[in-house]
C-alpha positions as CSV (number, residue, x, y, z in Angstrom):
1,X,0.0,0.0,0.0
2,X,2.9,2.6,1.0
3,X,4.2,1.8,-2.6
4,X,1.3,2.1,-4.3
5,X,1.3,5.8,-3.0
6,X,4.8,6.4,-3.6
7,X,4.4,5.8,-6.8
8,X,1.0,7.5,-7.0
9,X,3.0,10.6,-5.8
10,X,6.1,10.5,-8.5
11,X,3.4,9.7,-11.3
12,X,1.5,13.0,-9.8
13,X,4.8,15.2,-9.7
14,X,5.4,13.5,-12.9
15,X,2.4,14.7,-14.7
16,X,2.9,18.1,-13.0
17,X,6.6,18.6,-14.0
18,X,6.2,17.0,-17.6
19,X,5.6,20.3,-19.6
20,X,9.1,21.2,-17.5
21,X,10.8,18.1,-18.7
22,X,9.2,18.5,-22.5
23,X,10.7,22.0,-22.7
24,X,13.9,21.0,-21.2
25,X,14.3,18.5,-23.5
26,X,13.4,20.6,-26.5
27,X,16.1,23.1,-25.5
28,X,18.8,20.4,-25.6
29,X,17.4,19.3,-28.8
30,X,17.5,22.8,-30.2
31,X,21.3,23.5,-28.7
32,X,22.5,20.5,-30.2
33,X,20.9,21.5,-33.5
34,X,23.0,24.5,-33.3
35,X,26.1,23.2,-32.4
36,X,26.2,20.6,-35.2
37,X,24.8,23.8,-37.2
38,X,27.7,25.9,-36.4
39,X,30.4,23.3,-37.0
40,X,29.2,22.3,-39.9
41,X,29.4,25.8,-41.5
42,X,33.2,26.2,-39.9
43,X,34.0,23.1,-41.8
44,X,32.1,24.3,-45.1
45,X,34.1,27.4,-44.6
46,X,37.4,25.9,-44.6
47,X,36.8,23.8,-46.9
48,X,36.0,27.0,-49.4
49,X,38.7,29.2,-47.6
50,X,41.1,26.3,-49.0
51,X,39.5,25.9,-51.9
52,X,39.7,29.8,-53.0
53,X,43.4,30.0,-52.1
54,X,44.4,26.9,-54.2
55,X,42.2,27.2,-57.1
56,X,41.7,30.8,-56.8
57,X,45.2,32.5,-56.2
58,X,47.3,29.2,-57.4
59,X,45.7,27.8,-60.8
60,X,44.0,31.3,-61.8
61,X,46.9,33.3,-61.0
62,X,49.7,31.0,-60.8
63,X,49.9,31.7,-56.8
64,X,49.5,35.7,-56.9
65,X,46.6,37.2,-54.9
66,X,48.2,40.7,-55.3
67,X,46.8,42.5,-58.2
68,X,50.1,44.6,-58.2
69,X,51.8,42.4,-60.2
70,X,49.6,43.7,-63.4
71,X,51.9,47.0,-63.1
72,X,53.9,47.0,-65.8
73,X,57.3,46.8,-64.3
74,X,56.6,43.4,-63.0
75,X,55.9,42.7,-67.0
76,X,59.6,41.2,-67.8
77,X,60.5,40.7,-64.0
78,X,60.9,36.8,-64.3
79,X,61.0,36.8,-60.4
80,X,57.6,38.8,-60.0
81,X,55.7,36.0,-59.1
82,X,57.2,33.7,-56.7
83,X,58.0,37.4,-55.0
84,X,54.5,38.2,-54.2
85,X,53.8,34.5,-53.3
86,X,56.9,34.8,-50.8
87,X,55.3,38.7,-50.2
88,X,52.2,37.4,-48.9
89,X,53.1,34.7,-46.5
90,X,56.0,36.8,-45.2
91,X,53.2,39.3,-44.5
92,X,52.1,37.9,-40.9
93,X,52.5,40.0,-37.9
94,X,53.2,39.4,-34.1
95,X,53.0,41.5,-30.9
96,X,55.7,43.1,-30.0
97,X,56.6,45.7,-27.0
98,X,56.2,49.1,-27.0
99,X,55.6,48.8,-30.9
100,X,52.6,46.9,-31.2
101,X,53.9,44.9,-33.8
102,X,56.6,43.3,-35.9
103,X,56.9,40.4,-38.6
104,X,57.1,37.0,-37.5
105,X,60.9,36.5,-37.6
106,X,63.1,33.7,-39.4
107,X,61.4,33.3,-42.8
108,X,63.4,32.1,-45.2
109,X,62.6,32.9,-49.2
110,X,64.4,33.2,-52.5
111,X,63.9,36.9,-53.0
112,X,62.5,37.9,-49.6
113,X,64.8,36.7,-46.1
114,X,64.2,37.8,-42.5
115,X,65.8,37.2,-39.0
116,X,65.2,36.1,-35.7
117,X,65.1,39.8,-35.1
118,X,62.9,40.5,-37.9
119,X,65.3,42.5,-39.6
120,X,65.0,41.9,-43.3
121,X,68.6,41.0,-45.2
122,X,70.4,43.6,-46.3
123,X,73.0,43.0,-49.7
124,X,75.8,44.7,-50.4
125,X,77.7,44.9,-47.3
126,X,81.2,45.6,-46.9
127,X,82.7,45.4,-43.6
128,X,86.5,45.2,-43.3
129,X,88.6,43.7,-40.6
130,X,91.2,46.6,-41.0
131,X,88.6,49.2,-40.9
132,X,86.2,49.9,-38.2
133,X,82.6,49.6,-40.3
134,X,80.4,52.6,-40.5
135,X,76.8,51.2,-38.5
136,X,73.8,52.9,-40.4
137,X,70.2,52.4,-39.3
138,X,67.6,52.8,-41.7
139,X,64.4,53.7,-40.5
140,X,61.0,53.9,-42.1
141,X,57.7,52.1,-43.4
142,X,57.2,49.7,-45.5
143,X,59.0,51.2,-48.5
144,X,62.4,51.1,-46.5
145,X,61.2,47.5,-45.7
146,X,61.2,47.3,-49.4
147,X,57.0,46.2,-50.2
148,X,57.1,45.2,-54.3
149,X,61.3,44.9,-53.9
150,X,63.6,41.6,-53.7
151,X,66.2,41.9,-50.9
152,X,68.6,43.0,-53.6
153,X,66.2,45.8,-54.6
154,X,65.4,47.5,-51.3
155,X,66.8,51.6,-50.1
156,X,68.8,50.1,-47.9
157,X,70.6,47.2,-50.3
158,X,71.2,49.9,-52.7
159,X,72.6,52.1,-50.3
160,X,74.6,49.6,-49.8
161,X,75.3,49.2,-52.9
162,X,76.7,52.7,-53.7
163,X,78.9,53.4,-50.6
164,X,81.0,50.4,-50.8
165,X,81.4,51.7,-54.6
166,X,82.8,54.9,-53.0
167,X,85.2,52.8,-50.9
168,X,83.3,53.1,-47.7
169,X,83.8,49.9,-45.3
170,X,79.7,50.1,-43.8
171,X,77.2,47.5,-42.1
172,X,73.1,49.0,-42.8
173,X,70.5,47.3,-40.6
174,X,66.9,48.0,-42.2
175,X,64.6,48.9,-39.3
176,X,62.1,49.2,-42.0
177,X,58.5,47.8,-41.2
178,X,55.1,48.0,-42.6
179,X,52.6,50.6,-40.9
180,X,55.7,52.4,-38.8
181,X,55.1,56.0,-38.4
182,X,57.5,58.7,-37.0
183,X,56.8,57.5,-33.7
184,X,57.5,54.3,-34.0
185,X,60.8,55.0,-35.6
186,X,61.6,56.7,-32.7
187,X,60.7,54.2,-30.0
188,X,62.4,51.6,-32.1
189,X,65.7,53.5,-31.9
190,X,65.4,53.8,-28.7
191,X,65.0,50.4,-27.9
192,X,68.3,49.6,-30.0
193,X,70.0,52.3,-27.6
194,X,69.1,51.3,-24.5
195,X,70.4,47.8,-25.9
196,X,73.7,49.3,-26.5
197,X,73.4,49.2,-29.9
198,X,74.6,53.0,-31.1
199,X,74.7,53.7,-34.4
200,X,77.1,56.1,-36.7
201,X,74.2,57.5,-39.0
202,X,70.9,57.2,-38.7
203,X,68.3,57.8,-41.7
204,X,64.5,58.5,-41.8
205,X,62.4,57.7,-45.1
206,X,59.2,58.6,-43.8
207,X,56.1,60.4,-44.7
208,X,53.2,58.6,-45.8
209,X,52.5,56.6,-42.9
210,X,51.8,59.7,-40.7
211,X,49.8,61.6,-43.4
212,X,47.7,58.0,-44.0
213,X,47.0,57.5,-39.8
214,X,45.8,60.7,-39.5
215,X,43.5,60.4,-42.2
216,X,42.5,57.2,-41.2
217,X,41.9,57.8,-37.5
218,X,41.1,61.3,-37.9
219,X,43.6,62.5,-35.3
220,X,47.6,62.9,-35.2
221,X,50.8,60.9,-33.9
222,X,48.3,58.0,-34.1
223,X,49.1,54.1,-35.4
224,X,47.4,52.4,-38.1
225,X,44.5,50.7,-37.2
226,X,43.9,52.1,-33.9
227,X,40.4,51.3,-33.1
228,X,41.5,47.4,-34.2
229,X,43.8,47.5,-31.0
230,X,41.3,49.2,-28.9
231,X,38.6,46.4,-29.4
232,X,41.4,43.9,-28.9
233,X,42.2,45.0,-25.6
234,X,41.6,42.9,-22.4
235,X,39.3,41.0,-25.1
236,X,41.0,37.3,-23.3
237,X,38.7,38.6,-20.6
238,X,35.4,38.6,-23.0
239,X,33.9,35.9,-24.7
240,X,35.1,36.2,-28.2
241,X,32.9,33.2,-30.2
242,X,34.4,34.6,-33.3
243,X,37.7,33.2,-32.4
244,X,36.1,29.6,-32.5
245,X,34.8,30.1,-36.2
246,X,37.9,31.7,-38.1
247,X,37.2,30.7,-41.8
248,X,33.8,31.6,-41.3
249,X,34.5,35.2,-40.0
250,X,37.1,35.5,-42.8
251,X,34.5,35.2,-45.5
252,X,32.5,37.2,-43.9
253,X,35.0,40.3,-43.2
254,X,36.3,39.4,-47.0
255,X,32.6,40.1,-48.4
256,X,30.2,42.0,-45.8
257,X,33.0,43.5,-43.5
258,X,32.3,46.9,-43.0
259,X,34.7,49.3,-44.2
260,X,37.4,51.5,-42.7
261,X,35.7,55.0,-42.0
262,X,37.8,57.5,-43.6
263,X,36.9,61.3,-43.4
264,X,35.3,62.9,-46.2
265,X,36.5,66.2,-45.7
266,X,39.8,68.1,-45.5
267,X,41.0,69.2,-42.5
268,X,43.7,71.8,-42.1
269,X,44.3,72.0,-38.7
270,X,44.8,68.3,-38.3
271,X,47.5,68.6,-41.3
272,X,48.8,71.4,-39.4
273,X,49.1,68.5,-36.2
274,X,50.5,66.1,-38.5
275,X,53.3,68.1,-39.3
276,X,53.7,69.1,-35.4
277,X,53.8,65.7,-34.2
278,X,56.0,64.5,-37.1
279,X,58.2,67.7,-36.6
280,X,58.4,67.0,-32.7
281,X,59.7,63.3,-33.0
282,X,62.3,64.7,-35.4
283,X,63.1,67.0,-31.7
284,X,63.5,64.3,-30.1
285,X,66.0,62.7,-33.0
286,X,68.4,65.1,-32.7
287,X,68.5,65.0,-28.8
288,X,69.3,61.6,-28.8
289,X,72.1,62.5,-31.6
290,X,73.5,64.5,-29.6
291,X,73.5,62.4,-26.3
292,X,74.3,59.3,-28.4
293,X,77.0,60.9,-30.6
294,X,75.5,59.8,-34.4
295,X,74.7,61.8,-37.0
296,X,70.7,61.5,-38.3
297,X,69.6,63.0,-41.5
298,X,65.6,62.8,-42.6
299,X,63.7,62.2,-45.8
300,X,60.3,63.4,-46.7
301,X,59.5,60.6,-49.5
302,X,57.6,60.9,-52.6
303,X,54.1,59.7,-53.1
304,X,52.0,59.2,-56.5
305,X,50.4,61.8,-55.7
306,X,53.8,64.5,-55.8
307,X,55.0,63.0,-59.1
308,X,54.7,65.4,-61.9
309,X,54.1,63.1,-64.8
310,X,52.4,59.9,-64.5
311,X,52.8,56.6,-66.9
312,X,49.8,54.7,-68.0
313,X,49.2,52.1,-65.6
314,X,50.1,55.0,-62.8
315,X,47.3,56.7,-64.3
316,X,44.8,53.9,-64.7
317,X,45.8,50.9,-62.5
318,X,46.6,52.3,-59.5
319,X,43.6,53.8,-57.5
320,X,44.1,57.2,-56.0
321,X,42.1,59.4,-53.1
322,X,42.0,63.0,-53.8
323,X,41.3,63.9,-50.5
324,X,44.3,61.5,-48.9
325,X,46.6,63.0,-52.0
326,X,45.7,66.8,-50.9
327,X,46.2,66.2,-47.1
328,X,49.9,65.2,-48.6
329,X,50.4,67.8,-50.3
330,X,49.5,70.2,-47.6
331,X,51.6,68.2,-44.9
332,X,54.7,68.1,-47.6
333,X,54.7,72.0,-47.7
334,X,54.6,72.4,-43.8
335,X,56.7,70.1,-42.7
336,X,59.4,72.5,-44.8
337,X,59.7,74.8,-42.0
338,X,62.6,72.0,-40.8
339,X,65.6,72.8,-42.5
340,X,66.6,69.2,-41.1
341,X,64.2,67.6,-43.6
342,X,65.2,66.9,-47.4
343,X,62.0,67.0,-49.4
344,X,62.2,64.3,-52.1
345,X,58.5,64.7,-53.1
346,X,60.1,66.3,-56.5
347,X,62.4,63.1,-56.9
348,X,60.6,61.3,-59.7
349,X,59.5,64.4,-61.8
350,X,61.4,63.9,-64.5
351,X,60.1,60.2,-64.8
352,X,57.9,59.6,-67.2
353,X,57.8,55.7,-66.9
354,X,56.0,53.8,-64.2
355,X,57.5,54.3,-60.6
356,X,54.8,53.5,-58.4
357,X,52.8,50.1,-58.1
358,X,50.7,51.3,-55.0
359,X,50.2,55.4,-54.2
360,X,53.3,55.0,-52.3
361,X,55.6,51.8,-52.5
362,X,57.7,51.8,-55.4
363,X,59.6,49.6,-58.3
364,X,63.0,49.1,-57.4
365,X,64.0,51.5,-59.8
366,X,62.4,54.0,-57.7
367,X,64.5,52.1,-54.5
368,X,67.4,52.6,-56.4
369,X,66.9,56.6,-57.4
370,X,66.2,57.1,-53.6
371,X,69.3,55.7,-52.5
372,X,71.4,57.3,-54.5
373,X,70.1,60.7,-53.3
374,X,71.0,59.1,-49.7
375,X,74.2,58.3,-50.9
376,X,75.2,61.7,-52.1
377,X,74.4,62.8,-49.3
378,X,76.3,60.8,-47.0
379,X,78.8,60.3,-49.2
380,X,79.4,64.0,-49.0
381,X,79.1,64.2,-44.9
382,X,81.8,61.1,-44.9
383,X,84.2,63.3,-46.8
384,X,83.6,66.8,-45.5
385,X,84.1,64.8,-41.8
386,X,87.0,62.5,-42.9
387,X,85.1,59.1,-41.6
388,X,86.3,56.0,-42.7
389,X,88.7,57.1,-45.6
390,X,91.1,54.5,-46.3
């Protein structure tokens, strides 16, 4: 009899609790549905992420996803295209202090070769065990890197290149890296400093990066992609389910991302702070030069948008912002107040073929004209200076 109630009772609280249990029930069902839902579109997403790359970028264009390769210098360059193959998977960034970021060191290419430092190779150099070497640092963006160049083709290999023709016994390291500004050049040689690491010269190429980040962040003395780091931040302490679905999120971004917001609009007063801030790190250049005991010299570079006369595929292959090549413009002309700074926005004007394969990285033609400004101008400074002379 006491059974027979028991289990009168659990059949009751049964009966009671059942639409509880149903719904229960139908929310594990529907989770599960959704689980095997989003796996299954991760896997369909790698499987066209792969798909893309290997069909896409290696059959259609023989392993080149960069459309600058259609610039016309490339046309007769038999090592174009395992460059931009060895371009884009040298391309891949880490965190690193007080910079925000570097290339992932110790990548090893035919035409492109970086270290454990993340220093790219440098050709040409002539050291001398009878001579004490001249240490350069070059310093710069992604041109001094040498974006669209083979190590034998970048500012600083050709530098190298010309001063061991004059008979000077140097070692160039090229501090060049993609997105630096003025400021980061600046921390960076500090860090080599602090290290010990003291330089004879040190050069500047630098510009475009500062003009670009204001643009793009629509303030001054700002890195690329700001608001990028400022969602990253303390984001291990968020849950971040976009993380667990890479390839999906990359299709995504690749087709329905939203886009950077520029400004539509000039702005002279934040030209005006570009120049300050640019104009202030080069302040604190010469400090250190002076404390240090090296000798710094500064180049304002050239942009498609300062060259006189431009070729056909400049003209038509290679898209342009007006508003972006006015804020240059304007920047160029104020940053002249320096009489530190050599303006070589005038460099390619008597060009009439095709310098540029982006609105600021150039052939290695262009690499080579640059140099050989820096050259003269070292080479002179060597001499006037007696440094090094045999």
């Amino acid at each position: 009899m006491k059974n027979k109630i028991s289990n009168n009772r659990f059949e009751r609280s049964l009966i009671k609790h059942r639409k509880y249990v149903r719904f229960i029930n139908y929310f594990f069902k529907i989770i599960g549905v959704v689980l095997v839902f989003l796996v299954l579109l991760e896997f369909f997403s790698f499987l066209i992420v792969t798909a893309y790359e290997f069909y896409g970028y290696n059959i259609i264009n023989k392993g080149i996803s960069d459309n600058r390769i259609r610039i016309d210098v490339y046309n007769d360059a038999e090592w174009a295209a395992q460059y931009f193959i060895e371009d884009k998977n040298s391309n891949k960034a880490e965190y690193y202090p007080y910079l925000e970021h570097r290339r992932i060191p110790n990548f090893k290419g035919e035409y492109i070769n970086i270290d454990e430092n993340s220093i790219r190779k440098t050709f040409f150099q002539c050291p001398d065990d009878n001579l004490k070497s001249i240490k350069i640092f070059v310093f710069g963006g992604s041109t001094v890197w040498g974006t669209g160049a083979r190590d034998i083709g970048t500012i600083p290999s050709f530098l190298s290149k010309y001063l061991c023709e004059n008979e000077f016994k140097i070692e160039i390291t090229n501090f060049g890296e993609s997105g630096y500004t003025s400021t980061h050049d600046v921390f960076k040689l500090e860090l080599e400093l602090k290290k010990g690491n003291i330089p004879d010269i040190v050069i500047f190429y630098e510009g475009a990066n500062d003009v670009y980040s204001s643009y793009q962040n629509h303030d001054a003395g700002l890195p690329h992609n700001l608001q990028n780091r400022v969602e990253d931040f303390n984001s291990r302490n968020s849950v971040n389910l976009q993380n667990l679905f890479p390839n999906f999120r990359r299709i995504i971004n690749e087709f329905f991302g939203k886009q950077t917001s520029f400004r539509e609009y000039s702005n002279e007063n934040l030209n005006l702070e570009t120049a300050n801030v640019y104009l202030g790190n080069l302040k604190i250049i010469k400090s250190l030069e002076e404390g240090y005991n090296f000798k710094s010299f500064f180049y304002w570079q050239p942009t498609i948008y300062t060259k006189k006369e431009l070729s056909y595929d400049e003209e038509n292959k290679i898209e342009r912002n007006l508003i972006l090549g006015d804020d240059y413009k304007d920047v160029s002309e104020l940053i002249k107040t320096s009489n530190e700074i050599r303006d070589l926005t005038q460099v390619f004007n008597d060009k009439e073929n095709t310098i540029f394969i982006d609105w600021v990285h150039i052939s290695e033609e262009g690499n080579s004209i640059i140099a050989k400004e820096m050259s003269d101008d070292l080479t002179n400074y060597l001499i006037e200076n007696n440094i090094n002379l045999a």
